[in-house]
N, C-alpha and C positions, 0 to 999 in steps of 0.2 A: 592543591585543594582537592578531597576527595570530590567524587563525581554524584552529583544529587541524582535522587529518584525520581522518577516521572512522579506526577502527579495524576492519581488516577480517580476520576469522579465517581461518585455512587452510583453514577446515570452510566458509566461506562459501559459496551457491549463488545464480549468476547465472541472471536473468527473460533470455533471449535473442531470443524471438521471442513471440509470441503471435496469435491468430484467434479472431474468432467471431462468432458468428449470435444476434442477440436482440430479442425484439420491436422496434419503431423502429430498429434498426441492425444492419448486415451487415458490419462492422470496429468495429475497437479507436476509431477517429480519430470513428466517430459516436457509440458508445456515451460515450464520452469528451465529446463536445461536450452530446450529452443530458443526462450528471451535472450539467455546469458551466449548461447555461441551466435547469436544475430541473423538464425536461419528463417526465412522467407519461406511460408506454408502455404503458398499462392499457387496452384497447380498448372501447368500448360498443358492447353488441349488439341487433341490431332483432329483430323477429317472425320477421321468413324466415330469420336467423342460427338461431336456436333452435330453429323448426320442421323448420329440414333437418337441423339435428345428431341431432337427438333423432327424427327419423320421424312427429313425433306434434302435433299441433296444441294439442292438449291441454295440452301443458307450458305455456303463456303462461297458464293458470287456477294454478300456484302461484305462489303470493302471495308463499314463500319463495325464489325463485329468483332470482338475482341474475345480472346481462347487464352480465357484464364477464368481462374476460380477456387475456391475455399473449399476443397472437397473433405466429406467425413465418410469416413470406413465405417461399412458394417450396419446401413439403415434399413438394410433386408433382413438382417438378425436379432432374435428377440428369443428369451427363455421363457415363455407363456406360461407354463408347466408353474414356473417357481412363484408365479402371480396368480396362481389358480385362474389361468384362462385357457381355454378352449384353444387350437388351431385355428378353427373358425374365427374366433372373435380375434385372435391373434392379425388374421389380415386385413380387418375391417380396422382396425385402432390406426391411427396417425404415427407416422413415425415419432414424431415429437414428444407422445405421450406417451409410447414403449419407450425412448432414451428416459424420460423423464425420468420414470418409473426405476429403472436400472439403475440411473447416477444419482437417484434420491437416496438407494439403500445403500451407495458405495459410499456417499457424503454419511448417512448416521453411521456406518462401520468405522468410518475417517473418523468420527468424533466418539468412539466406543458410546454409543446411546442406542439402548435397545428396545423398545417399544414396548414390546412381549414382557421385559420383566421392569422397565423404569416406568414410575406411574405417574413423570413429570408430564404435563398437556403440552404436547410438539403443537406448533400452529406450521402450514403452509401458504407461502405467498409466491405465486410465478408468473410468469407472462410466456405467453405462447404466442408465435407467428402465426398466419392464413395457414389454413390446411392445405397445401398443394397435393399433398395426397389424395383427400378428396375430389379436388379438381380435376386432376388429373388420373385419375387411379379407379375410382369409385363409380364419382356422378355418372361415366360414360358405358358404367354396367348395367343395364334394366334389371336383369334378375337379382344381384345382389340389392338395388334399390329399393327393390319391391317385395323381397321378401326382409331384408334388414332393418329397413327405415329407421329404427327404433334405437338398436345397438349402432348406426352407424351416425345418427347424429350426440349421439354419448361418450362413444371414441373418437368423433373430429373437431365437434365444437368446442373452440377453447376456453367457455367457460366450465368446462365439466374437467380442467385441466389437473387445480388445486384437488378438490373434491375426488377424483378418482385415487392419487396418491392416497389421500387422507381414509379413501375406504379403504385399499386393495393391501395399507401397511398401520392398519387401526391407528391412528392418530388422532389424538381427538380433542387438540384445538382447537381456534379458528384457522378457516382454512377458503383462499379466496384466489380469483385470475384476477390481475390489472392488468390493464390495455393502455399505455401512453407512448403510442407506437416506440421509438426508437428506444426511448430513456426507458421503456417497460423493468426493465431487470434490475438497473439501480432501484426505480420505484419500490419491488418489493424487497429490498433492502428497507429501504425507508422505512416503508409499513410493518414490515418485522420487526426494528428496531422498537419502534411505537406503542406495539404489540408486548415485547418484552417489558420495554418499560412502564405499563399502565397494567401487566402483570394478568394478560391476559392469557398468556403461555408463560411457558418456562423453558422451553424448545421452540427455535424458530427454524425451517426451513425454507431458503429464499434464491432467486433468481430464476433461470429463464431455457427459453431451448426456440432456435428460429432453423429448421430445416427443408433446405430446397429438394426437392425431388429430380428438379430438372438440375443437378446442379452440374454436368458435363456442356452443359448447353450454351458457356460465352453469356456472353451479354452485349448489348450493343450502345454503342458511345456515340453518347447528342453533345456537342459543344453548351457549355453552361449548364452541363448537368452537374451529378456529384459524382459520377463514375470517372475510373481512372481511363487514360486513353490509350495506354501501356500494358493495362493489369498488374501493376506493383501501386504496392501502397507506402507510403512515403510519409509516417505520424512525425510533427515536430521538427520537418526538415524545410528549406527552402525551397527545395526542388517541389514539394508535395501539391500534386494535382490532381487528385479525386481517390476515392476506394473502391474495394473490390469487396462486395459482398459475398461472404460463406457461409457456412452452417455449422453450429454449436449447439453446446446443452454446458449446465453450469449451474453447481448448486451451493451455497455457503449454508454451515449448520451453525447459527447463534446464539448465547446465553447471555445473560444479565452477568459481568463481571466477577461478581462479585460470588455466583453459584458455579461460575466457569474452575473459580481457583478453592473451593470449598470442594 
């Protein structure tokens, strides 16, 4: 018997483009080849890893700490110039929100959707992690404090996450951060969906970006936490006893079906 066709809803929403940043791969085409040869992006860390993250020589004496980690290339790198920003304001911004920003434009290149000249309404929806760059980077500056105050809560608060994309690449649907800690980035899946369908864009740009600053720094293993006591992570196996958390960015570019294949 010949082979029947999917069935496809009118409510259906097309994958059109996508991008991103993830430990061992900087596109969809490596992370992709990574899944398929079964390779582990979970980095092992030395003495001078841990001792620079952490300031403190000292950390290599707990016996608890564990020297592994999800490391991403290249959070000190950022083309400012091509976002019309300043050097200056280039250091103040959060890593999260320069990746953001980068693997937004690579997701609409991925989906040939051009801003400048499609006058379809792109909508933004993402979720961003705590700013550790602030924390760590910033707050312990006085003068940049005190003379930035202004530009440096606009580049690290993650509600200014969406809204920045949406001014810095004219977009001009809606455009919003969800916060639901963990599940953040499926969420704005969801609500783009949503969005599409109640026809409030015609372009949706969705998901997330959570980057550690500290991330050479280990982590340290409590029995009955969720961390791994190993550093291997172990999805859908029997052995599996906790993760290892890393740092990513990650963007899907969405359509209503049915303008995906028009």
């Amino acid at each position: 018997m010949p082979e029947e066709e999917p069935i496809l809803s009118v409510d259906s929403i097309a994958v059109v483009g996508l991008a991103l940043r993830v430990p061992g791969a900087t596109n969809a085409d490596e992370f992709w080849r990574n899944l398929i040869e079964g390779r582990e992006s979970i980095a092992r860390l030395g003495d001078d890893d841990l001792i620079s993250a952490h300031d403190d020589p000292d950390v290599l004496d707990n016996p608890d700490l564990v020297r592994a980690g999800g490391l991403l290339d290249g959070i000190e790198e950022f083309d400012a110039e091509y976002f019309g920003l300043t050097a200056r304001e280039a250091e103040l911004m959060d890593p999260q929100q320069r990746f953001l920003l980068e693997v937004a434009v690579e997701a609409l290149n991925d989906a040939g959707h051009d801003p400048a000249v499609d006058e379809e309404a792109t909508g933004v929806f993402l979720g961003v992690g705590r700013s550790g760059y602030f924390l760590h980077h910033l707050l312990p500056r006085a003068e940049l404090m005190t003379s930035f105050a202004r530009q440096i809560a606009l580049f690290n608060d993650k509600d200014y996450a969406a809204t920045q994309i949406s001014h810095r690449l004219n977009l001009t649907g809606p455009s919003m951060t969800i916060s639901t800690a963990c599940s953040s980035s499926l969420v704005t899946v969801h609500q783009a969906c949503k969005s599409l369908a109640e026809f409030e864009c015609d372009v949706a740009l969705a998901g997330g970006a959570s980057i550690n600053v500290l991330q050479r720094g280990g982590y340290v293993y409590q029995e009955g936490n969720i961390f791994s006591p190993d550093g291997h992570c172990r999805p859908f196996d029997a052995d599996a006893n906790g993760t290892v958390f890393a740092s990513g960015v990650g963007i899907v570019v969405l359509k209503r079906l049915s303008d995906a294949l028009r």
